[in-house]
N, C-alpha and C positions, 0 to 999 in steps of 0.2 A: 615729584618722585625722589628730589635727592633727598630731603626728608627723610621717604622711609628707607632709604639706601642708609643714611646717619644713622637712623634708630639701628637699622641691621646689625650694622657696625657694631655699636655700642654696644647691646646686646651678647655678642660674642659670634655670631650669624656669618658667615662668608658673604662678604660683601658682592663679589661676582656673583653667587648664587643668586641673593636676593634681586639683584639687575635683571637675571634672565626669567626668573618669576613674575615680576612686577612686568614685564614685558611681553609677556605670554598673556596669552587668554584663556590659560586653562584655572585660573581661581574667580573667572570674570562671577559680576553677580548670579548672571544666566547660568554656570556652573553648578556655583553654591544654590542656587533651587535647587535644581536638579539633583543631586546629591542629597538634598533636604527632602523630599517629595517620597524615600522608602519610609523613614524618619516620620514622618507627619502620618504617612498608612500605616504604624505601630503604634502611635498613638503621645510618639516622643515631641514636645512643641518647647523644650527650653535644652539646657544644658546644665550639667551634663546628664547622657542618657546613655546603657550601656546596655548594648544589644549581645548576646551572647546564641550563637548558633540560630539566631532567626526566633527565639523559646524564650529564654531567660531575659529580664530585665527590669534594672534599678532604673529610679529617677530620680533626680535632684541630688542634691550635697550629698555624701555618702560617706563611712567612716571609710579607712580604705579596706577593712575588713568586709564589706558587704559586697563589693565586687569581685574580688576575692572569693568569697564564699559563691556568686554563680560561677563563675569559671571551676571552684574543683565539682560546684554539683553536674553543672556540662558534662566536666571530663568521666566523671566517674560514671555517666550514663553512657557517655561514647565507650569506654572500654567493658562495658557491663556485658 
């Protein structure tokens, strides 16, 4: 663990934060499935993948114009 507490560090990461992270159980593997599992039922199986109101979504590499452009088509249907 001091490892990734040094990366943290380095990084620029609040070293205390990263202790209480690494310490917790809430990014354990069993998490990251779970979190994975809406992911996998939309049809997303790499990264990255960008879910926009449950509707819209890009896969793979993307310019950042293309995420961009679901989120204003999103919005402009939410205010429509």
């Amino acid at each position: 663990m001091a490892l990734w507490i040094r990366l943290a560090g380095e990084a620029g990461l609040d070293q205390e934060a990263a202790i209480k992270v690494l310490e917790s159980r809430e990014y354990d593997a069993d998490a990251v499935r779970q979190d994975q599992k809406p992911a996998r039922h939309l049809g997303i199986r790499g990264v990255p993948g960008y879910v926009v109101q449950g509707t819209y979504m890009a896969f793979g590499s993307k310019s950042p114009d293309e995420p961009t452009a679901l989120l204003h088509q999103a919005w402009a249907e939410t205010v429509a």
